[in-house]
C-alpha positions in Angstrom: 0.0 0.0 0.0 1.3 3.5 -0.8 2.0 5.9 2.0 0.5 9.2 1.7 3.1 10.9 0.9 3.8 8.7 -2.1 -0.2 9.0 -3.5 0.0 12.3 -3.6 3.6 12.2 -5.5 2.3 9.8 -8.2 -1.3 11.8 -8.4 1.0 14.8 -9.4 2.4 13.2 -11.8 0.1 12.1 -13.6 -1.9 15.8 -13.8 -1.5 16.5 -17.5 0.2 20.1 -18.1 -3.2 21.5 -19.0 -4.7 20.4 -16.2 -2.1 22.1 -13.7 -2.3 25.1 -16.0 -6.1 25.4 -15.6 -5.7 25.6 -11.4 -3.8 28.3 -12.1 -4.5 32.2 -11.5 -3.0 35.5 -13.0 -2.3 38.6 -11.9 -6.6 39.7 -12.2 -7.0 37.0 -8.9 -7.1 39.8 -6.0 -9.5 41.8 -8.4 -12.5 43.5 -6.5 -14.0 43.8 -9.9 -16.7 40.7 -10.9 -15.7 41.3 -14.9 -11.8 41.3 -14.1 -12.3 37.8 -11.9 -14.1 36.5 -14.7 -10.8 36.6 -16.6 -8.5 35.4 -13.2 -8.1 32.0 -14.8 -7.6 32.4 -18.2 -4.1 31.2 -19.6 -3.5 34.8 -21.1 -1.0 36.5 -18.5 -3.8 39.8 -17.5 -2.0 42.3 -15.8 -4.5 45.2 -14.6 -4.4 48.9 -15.6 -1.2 50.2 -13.9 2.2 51.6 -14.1 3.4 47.6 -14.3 2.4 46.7 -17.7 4.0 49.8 -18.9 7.1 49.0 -18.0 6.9 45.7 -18.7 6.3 46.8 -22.3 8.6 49.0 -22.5 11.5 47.2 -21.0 10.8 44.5 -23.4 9.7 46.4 -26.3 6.8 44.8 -26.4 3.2 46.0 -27.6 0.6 46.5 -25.2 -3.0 44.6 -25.8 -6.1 46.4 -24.2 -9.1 44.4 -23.9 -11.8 46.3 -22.1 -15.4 45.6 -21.5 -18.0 44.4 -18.1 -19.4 41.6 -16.6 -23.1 41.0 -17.8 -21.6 41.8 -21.7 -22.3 38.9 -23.9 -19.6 39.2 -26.8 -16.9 39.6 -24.1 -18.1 36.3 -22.8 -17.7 34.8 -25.9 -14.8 36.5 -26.8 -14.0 35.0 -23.4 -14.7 31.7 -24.1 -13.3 31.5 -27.8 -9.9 33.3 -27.5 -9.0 34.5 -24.4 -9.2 30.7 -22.7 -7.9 29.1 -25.7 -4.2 27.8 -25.3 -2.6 28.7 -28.3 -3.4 32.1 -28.6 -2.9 33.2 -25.0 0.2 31.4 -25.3 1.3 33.5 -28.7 -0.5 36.8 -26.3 1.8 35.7 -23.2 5.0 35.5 -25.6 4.6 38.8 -27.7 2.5 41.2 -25.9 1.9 42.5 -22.3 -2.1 42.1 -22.1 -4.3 44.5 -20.0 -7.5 43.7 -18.9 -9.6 46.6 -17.6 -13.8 46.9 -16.7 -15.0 49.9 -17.7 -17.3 49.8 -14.8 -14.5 50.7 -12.6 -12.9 52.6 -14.9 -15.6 54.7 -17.6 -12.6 57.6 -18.1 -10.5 54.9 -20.0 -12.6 53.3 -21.7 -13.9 56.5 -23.2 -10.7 57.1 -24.2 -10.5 54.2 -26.2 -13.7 54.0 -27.3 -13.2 57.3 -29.0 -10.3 55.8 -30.7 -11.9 53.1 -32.1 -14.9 55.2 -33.2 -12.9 57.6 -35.1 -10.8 54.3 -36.4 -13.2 52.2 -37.7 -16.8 54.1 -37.3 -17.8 51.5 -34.7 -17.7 50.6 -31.0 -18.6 48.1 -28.6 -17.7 45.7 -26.3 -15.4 44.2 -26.0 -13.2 46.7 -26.7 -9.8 45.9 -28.1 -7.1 48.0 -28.5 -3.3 47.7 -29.4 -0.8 50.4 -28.0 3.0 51.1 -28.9 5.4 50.4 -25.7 4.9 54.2 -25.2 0.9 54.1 -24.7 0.0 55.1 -28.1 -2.6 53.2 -29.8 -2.7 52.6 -33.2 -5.2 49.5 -34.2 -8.2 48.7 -32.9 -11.9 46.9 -32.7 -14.5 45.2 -31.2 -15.5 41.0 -30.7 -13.1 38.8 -33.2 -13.7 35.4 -34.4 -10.6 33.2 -32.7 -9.5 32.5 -36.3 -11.0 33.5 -39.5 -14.3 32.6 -40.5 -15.5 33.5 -43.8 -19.0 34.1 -41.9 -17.4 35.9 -39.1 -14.6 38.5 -40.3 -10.6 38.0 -39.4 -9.4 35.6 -36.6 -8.0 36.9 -34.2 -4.8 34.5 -34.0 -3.7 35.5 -37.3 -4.8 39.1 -36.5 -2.6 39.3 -33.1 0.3 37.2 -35.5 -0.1 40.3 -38.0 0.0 42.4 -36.0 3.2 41.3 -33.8 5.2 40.9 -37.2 4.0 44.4 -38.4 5.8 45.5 -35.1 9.1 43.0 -35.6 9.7 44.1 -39.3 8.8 47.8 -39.0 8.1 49.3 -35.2 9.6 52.8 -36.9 5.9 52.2 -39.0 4.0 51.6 -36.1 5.2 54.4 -34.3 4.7 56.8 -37.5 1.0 55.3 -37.3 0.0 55.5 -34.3 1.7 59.4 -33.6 0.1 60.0 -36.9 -3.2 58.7 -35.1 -3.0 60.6 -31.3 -2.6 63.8 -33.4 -5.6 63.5 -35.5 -7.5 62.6 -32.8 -5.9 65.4 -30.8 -7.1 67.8 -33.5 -10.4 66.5 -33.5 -10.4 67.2 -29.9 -9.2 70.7 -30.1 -12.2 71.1 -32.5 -14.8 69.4 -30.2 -13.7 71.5 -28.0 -13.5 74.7 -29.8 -17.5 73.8 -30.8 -18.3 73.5 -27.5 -16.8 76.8 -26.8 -18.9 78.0 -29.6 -21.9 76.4 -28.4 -21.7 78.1 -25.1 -21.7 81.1 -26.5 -24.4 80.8 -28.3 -26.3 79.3 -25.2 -25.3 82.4 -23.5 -27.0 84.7 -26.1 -29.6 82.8 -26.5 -30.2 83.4 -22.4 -29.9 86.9 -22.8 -32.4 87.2 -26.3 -35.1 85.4 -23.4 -34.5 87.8 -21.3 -34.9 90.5 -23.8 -38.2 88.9 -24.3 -39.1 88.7 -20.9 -38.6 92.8 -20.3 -40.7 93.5 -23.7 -43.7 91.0 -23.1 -46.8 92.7 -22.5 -48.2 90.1 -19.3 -51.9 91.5 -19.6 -52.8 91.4 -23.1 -49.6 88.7 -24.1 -47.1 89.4 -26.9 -44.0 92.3 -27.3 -44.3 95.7 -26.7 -47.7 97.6 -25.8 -48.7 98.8 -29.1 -50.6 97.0 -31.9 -49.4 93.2 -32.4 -48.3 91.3 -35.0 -47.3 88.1 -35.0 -43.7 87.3 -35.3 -43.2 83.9 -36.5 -39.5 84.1 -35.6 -39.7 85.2 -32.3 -42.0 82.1 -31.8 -39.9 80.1 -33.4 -36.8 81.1 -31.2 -38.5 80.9 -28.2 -40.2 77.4 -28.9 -36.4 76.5 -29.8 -35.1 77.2 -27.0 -37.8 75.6 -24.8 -36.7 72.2 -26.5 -33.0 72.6 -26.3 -31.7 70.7 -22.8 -28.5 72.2 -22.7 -29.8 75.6 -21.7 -31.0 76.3 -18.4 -34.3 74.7 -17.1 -35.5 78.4 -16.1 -34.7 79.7 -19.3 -36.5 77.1 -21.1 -39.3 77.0 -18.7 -39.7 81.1 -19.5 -39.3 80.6 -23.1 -42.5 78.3 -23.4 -44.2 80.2 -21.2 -44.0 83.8 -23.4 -44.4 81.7 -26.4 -47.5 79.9 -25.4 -49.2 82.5 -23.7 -48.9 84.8 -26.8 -50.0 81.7 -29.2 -52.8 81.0 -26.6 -53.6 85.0 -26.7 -53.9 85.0 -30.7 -56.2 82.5 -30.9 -58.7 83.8 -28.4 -58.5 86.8 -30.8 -61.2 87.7 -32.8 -59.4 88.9 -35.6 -57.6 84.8 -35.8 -58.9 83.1 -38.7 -60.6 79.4 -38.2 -62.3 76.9 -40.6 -64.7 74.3 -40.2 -61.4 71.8 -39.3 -59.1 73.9 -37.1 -58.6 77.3 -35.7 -55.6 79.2 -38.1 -53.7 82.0 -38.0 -53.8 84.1 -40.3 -50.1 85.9 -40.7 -51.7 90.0 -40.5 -54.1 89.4 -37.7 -53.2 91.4 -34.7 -53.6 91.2 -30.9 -55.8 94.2 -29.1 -53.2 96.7 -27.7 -54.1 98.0 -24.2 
Protein backbone atom coordinates (compact mmCIF):
# COMPACT_ATOMS: atom_id res chain seq x y z
CA UNK A 1 0.00 0.00 0.00
CA UNK A 2 1.33 3.52 -0.84
CA UNK A 3 1.97 5.90 1.98
CA UNK A 4 0.52 9.24 1.74
CA UNK A 5 3.10 10.93 0.90
CA UNK A 6 3.83 8.68 -2.13
CA UNK A 7 -0.17 9.03 -3.51
CA UNK A 8 -0.03 12.31 -3.60
CA UNK A 9 3.59 12.23 -5.50
CA UNK A 10 2.31 9.81 -8.22
CA UNK A 11 -1.29 11.78 -8.37
CA UNK A 12 0.95 14.84 -9.40
CA UNK A 13 2.42 13.16 -11.81
CA UNK A 14 0.06 12.09 -13.64
CA UNK A 15 -1.92 15.76 -13.83
CA UNK A 16 -1.49 16.54 -17.47
CA UNK A 17 0.17 20.14 -18.07
CA UNK A 18 -3.24 21.47 -18.97
CA UNK A 19 -4.69 20.36 -16.20
CA UNK A 20 -2.13 22.08 -13.72
CA UNK A 21 -2.32 25.07 -16.02
CA UNK A 22 -6.12 25.37 -15.56
CA UNK A 23 -5.71 25.56 -11.39
CA UNK A 24 -3.78 28.29 -12.12
CA UNK A 25 -4.49 32.17 -11.52
CA UNK A 26 -3.04 35.51 -13.00
CA UNK A 27 -2.26 38.59 -11.88
CA UNK A 28 -6.56 39.69 -12.18
CA UNK A 29 -7.04 36.98 -8.92
CA UNK A 30 -7.07 39.82 -6.04
CA UNK A 31 -9.55 41.77 -8.38
CA UNK A 32 -12.54 43.55 -6.51
CA UNK A 33 -14.04 43.77 -9.92
CA UNK A 34 -16.74 40.68 -10.91
CA UNK A 35 -15.67 41.27 -14.90
CA UNK A 36 -11.83 41.31 -14.14
CA UNK A 37 -12.26 37.83 -11.92
CA UNK A 38 -14.14 36.48 -14.73
CA UNK A 39 -10.82 36.65 -16.61
CA UNK A 40 -8.51 35.39 -13.24
CA UNK A 41 -8.11 31.97 -14.82
CA UNK A 42 -7.56 32.37 -18.18
CA UNK A 43 -4.14 31.19 -19.58
CA UNK A 44 -3.46 34.85 -21.09
CA UNK A 45 -1.02 36.50 -18.52
CA UNK A 46 -3.77 39.79 -17.53
CA UNK A 47 -2.03 42.32 -15.80
CA UNK A 48 -4.52 45.21 -14.61
CA UNK A 49 -4.39 48.91 -15.59
CA UNK A 50 -1.22 50.23 -13.95
CA UNK A 51 2.21 51.60 -14.13
CA UNK A 52 3.41 47.56 -14.33
CA UNK A 53 2.36 46.67 -17.73
CA UNK A 54 4.00 49.80 -18.94
CA UNK A 55 7.08 49.00 -17.96
CA UNK A 56 6.86 45.68 -18.73
CA UNK A 57 6.33 46.77 -22.33
CA UNK A 58 8.58 48.96 -22.50
CA UNK A 59 11.52 47.17 -20.96
CA UNK A 60 10.77 44.45 -23.41
CA UNK A 61 9.67 46.42 -26.27
CA UNK A 62 6.77 44.78 -26.40
CA UNK A 63 3.19 45.98 -27.64
CA UNK A 64 0.58 46.54 -25.17
CA UNK A 65 -2.96 44.65 -25.84
CA UNK A 66 -6.10 46.42 -24.19
CA UNK A 67 -9.15 44.43 -23.90
CA UNK A 68 -11.84 46.30 -22.06
CA UNK A 69 -15.41 45.56 -21.53
CA UNK A 70 -17.98 44.39 -18.06
CA UNK A 71 -19.37 41.56 -16.61
CA UNK A 72 -23.14 41.05 -17.80
CA UNK A 73 -21.64 41.83 -21.68
CA UNK A 74 -22.33 38.93 -23.85
CA UNK A 75 -19.64 39.17 -26.75
CA UNK A 76 -16.95 39.58 -24.09
CA UNK A 77 -18.06 36.28 -22.79
CA UNK A 78 -17.74 34.79 -25.94
CA UNK A 79 -14.75 36.54 -26.76
CA UNK A 80 -14.02 35.03 -23.41
CA UNK A 81 -14.72 31.72 -24.11
CA UNK A 82 -13.26 31.47 -27.78
CA UNK A 83 -9.92 33.32 -27.49
CA UNK A 84 -8.99 34.51 -24.35
CA UNK A 85 -9.20 30.67 -22.67
CA UNK A 86 -7.94 29.07 -25.70
CA UNK A 87 -4.22 27.82 -25.30
CA UNK A 88 -2.64 28.69 -28.26
CA UNK A 89 -3.41 32.14 -28.60
CA UNK A 90 -2.85 33.16 -24.95
CA UNK A 91 0.23 31.43 -25.27
CA UNK A 92 1.32 33.47 -28.66
CA UNK A 93 -0.49 36.81 -26.25
CA UNK A 94 1.79 35.71 -23.19
CA UNK A 95 4.97 35.48 -25.61
CA UNK A 96 4.64 38.83 -27.68
CA UNK A 97 2.50 41.17 -25.87
CA UNK A 98 1.94 42.52 -22.30
CA UNK A 99 -2.11 42.06 -22.07
CA UNK A 100 -4.28 44.49 -20.02
CA UNK A 101 -7.47 43.68 -18.85
CA UNK A 102 -9.59 46.62 -17.60
CA UNK A 103 -13.76 46.91 -16.66
CA UNK A 104 -15.00 49.91 -17.73
CA UNK A 105 -17.34 49.77 -14.80
CA UNK A 106 -14.48 50.74 -12.65
CA UNK A 107 -12.92 52.63 -14.95
CA UNK A 108 -15.57 54.69 -17.63
CA UNK A 109 -12.63 57.56 -18.06
CA UNK A 110 -10.50 54.86 -20.05
CA UNK A 111 -12.60 53.25 -21.68
CA UNK A 112 -13.93 56.55 -23.21
CA UNK A 113 -10.72 57.09 -24.16
CA UNK A 114 -10.54 54.18 -26.25
CA UNK A 115 -13.68 54.04 -27.28
CA UNK A 116 -13.17 57.26 -29.01
CA UNK A 117 -10.26 55.80 -30.73
CA UNK A 118 -11.95 53.11 -32.11
CA UNK A 119 -14.90 55.19 -33.23
CA UNK A 120 -12.91 57.65 -35.08
CA UNK A 121 -10.79 54.35 -36.45
CA UNK A 122 -13.18 52.20 -37.73
CA UNK A 123 -16.77 54.09 -37.34
CA UNK A 124 -17.84 51.52 -34.68
CA UNK A 125 -17.67 50.65 -30.98
CA UNK A 126 -18.59 48.07 -28.58
CA UNK A 127 -17.70 45.70 -26.31
CA UNK A 128 -15.43 44.16 -25.98
CA UNK A 129 -13.19 46.70 -26.70
CA UNK A 130 -9.82 45.87 -28.08
CA UNK A 131 -7.06 47.99 -28.48
CA UNK A 132 -3.33 47.66 -29.43
CA UNK A 133 -0.81 50.43 -28.04
CA UNK A 134 2.95 51.09 -28.93
CA UNK A 135 5.41 50.42 -25.67
CA UNK A 136 4.93 54.21 -25.21
CA UNK A 137 0.86 54.09 -24.66
CA UNK A 138 0.00 55.07 -28.10
CA UNK A 139 -2.65 53.19 -29.78
CA UNK A 140 -2.73 52.63 -33.17
CA UNK A 141 -5.20 49.53 -34.22
CA UNK A 142 -8.15 48.72 -32.90
CA UNK A 143 -11.91 46.93 -32.73
CA UNK A 144 -14.52 45.16 -31.24
CA UNK A 145 -15.51 41.02 -30.68
CA UNK A 146 -13.08 38.79 -33.20
CA UNK A 147 -13.73 35.39 -34.38
CA UNK A 148 -10.59 33.16 -32.74
CA UNK A 149 -9.49 32.47 -36.26
CA UNK A 150 -10.98 33.49 -39.52
CA UNK A 151 -14.29 32.60 -40.51
CA UNK A 152 -15.51 33.51 -43.77
CA UNK A 153 -19.04 34.07 -41.94
CA UNK A 154 -17.43 35.93 -39.15
CA UNK A 155 -14.60 38.46 -40.27
CA UNK A 156 -10.60 38.02 -39.42
CA UNK A 157 -9.38 35.58 -36.57
CA UNK A 158 -8.04 36.94 -34.17
CA UNK A 159 -4.75 34.50 -34.01
CA UNK A 160 -3.74 35.54 -37.33
CA UNK A 161 -4.77 39.13 -36.47
CA UNK A 162 -2.56 39.29 -33.07
CA UNK A 163 0.29 37.17 -35.47
CA UNK A 164 -0.08 40.26 -38.04
CA UNK A 165 0.00 42.39 -35.99
CA UNK A 166 3.17 41.30 -33.82
CA UNK A 167 5.21 40.94 -37.23
CA UNK A 168 3.96 44.36 -38.42
CA UNK A 169 5.80 45.47 -35.06
CA UNK A 170 9.06 43.02 -35.63
CA UNK A 171 9.69 44.13 -39.33
CA UNK A 172 8.77 47.82 -39.04
CA UNK A 173 8.13 49.28 -35.22
CA UNK A 174 9.62 52.83 -36.91
CA UNK A 175 5.93 52.22 -38.99
CA UNK A 176 4.01 51.60 -36.08
CA UNK A 177 5.21 54.38 -34.31
CA UNK A 178 4.68 56.78 -37.49
CA UNK A 179 1.00 55.26 -37.29
CA UNK A 180 0.01 55.48 -34.27
CA UNK A 181 1.69 59.36 -33.61
CA UNK A 182 0.07 59.99 -36.92
CA UNK A 183 -3.22 58.72 -35.06
CA UNK A 184 -2.96 60.62 -31.27
CA UNK A 185 -2.58 63.76 -33.40
CA UNK A 186 -5.64 63.51 -35.47
CA UNK A 187 -7.51 62.61 -32.78
CA UNK A 188 -5.86 65.35 -30.76
CA UNK A 189 -7.07 67.82 -33.52
CA UNK A 190 -10.38 66.49 -33.45
CA UNK A 191 -10.41 67.16 -29.87
CA UNK A 192 -9.24 70.69 -30.12
CA UNK A 193 -12.20 71.11 -32.52
CA UNK A 194 -14.77 69.42 -30.15
CA UNK A 195 -13.70 71.53 -28.02
CA UNK A 196 -13.53 74.74 -29.81
CA UNK A 197 -17.45 73.78 -30.85
CA UNK A 198 -18.28 73.48 -27.52
CA UNK A 199 -16.82 76.80 -26.78
CA UNK A 200 -18.93 77.97 -29.55
CA UNK A 201 -21.91 76.38 -28.36
CA UNK A 202 -21.66 78.07 -25.12
CA UNK A 203 -21.73 81.13 -26.51
CA UNK A 204 -24.38 80.77 -28.32
CA UNK A 205 -26.34 79.27 -25.23
CA UNK A 206 -25.34 82.37 -23.51
CA UNK A 207 -27.02 84.70 -26.13
CA UNK A 208 -29.57 82.79 -26.45
CA UNK A 209 -30.25 83.43 -22.43
CA UNK A 210 -29.90 86.89 -22.77
CA UNK A 211 -32.40 87.17 -26.27
CA UNK A 212 -35.08 85.36 -23.41
CA UNK A 213 -34.49 87.83 -21.31
CA UNK A 214 -34.87 90.54 -23.76
CA UNK A 215 -38.22 88.92 -24.26
CA UNK A 216 -39.15 88.73 -20.90
CA UNK A 217 -38.60 92.75 -20.35
CA UNK A 218 -40.66 93.54 -23.69
CA UNK A 219 -43.68 90.99 -23.11
CA UNK A 220 -46.79 92.72 -22.55
CA UNK A 221 -48.16 90.05 -19.33
CA UNK A 222 -51.88 91.51 -19.59
CA UNK A 223 -52.78 91.43 -23.11
CA UNK A 224 -49.65 88.69 -24.05
CA UNK A 225 -47.14 89.38 -26.92
CA UNK A 226 -44.01 92.32 -27.30
CA UNK A 227 -44.28 95.66 -26.66
CA UNK A 228 -47.69 97.63 -25.82
CA UNK A 229 -48.71 98.76 -29.09
CA UNK A 230 -50.62 97.03 -31.94
CA UNK A 231 -49.35 93.24 -32.45
CA UNK A 232 -48.31 91.31 -35.00
CA UNK A 233 -47.31 88.10 -35.01
CA UNK A 234 -43.72 87.27 -35.30
CA UNK A 235 -43.17 83.90 -36.50
CA UNK A 236 -39.49 84.11 -35.57
CA UNK A 237 -39.68 85.20 -32.32
CA UNK A 238 -41.95 82.06 -31.78
CA UNK A 239 -39.94 80.10 -33.41
CA UNK A 240 -36.80 81.08 -31.25
CA UNK A 241 -38.52 80.93 -28.18
CA UNK A 242 -40.16 77.38 -28.95
CA UNK A 243 -36.42 76.50 -29.79
CA UNK A 244 -35.07 77.17 -26.96
CA UNK A 245 -37.81 75.63 -24.77
CA UNK A 246 -36.74 72.21 -26.53
CA UNK A 247 -32.97 72.63 -26.30
CA UNK A 248 -31.71 70.69 -22.82
CA UNK A 249 -28.50 72.16 -22.74
CA UNK A 250 -29.82 75.59 -21.66
CA UNK A 251 -31.02 76.29 -18.38
CA UNK A 252 -34.33 74.66 -17.11
CA UNK A 253 -35.49 78.44 -16.05
CA UNK A 254 -34.71 79.74 -19.30
CA UNK A 255 -36.46 77.12 -21.07
CA UNK A 256 -39.27 77.00 -18.67
CA UNK A 257 -39.72 81.07 -19.53
CA UNK A 258 -39.27 80.60 -23.13
CA UNK A 259 -42.46 78.31 -23.37
CA UNK A 260 -44.23 80.23 -21.20
CA UNK A 261 -43.99 83.83 -23.42
CA UNK A 262 -44.41 81.67 -26.45
CA UNK A 263 -47.49 79.95 -25.38
CA UNK A 264 -49.18 82.46 -23.66
CA UNK A 265 -48.94 84.81 -26.77
CA UNK A 266 -49.97 81.67 -29.24
CA UNK A 267 -52.83 81.03 -26.60
CA UNK A 268 -53.60 84.97 -26.68
CA UNK A 269 -53.95 84.99 -30.66
CA UNK A 270 -56.18 82.46 -30.90
CA UNK A 271 -58.68 83.80 -28.37
CA UNK A 272 -58.51 86.85 -30.81
CA UNK A 273 -61.18 87.74 -32.78
CA UNK A 274 -59.36 88.93 -35.57
CA UNK A 275 -57.55 84.81 -35.79
CA UNK A 276 -58.92 83.12 -38.72
CA UNK A 277 -60.64 79.43 -38.19
CA UNK A 278 -62.31 76.85 -40.60
CA UNK A 279 -64.66 74.26 -40.17
CA UNK A 280 -61.39 71.83 -39.33
CA UNK A 281 -59.06 73.91 -37.15
CA UNK A 282 -58.60 77.31 -35.75
CA UNK A 283 -55.64 79.16 -38.06
CA UNK A 284 -53.67 82.03 -37.99
CA UNK A 285 -53.77 84.08 -40.26
CA UNK A 286 -50.13 85.92 -40.73
CA UNK A 287 -51.69 90.04 -40.54
CA UNK A 288 -54.15 89.35 -37.71
CA UNK A 289 -53.17 91.38 -34.70
CA UNK A 290 -53.61 91.21 -30.86
CA UNK A 291 -55.76 94.16 -29.09
CA UNK A 292 -53.22 96.74 -27.71
CA UNK A 293 -54.07 97.97 -24.21
Amino acid sequence: MLRPNATLLLFTLCISPFTLHSFAANRLVDSQSPYLLQHADNPVDWYPWGPEAFEKAEAENKLVFISIGYSTCHWCHVMNRESFSDEEIAAYLNEHYVCIKIDREERPDIDNVYMTFVQNLTGNGGWPLNVWLSPDKKPFFGGTYFPPRDDPSRGRGFLPLIQEINDFWIQDPTGVLARSQSIVDTLNQHSAQTLAANSENAASLERLSESITAFLFIFDEQNKGFGNDQKFPSPNTLSLLLRAAATPELHQEDRSLAKRLALETLDAMLAEASAITSAAAPSLHRRCRMAAP
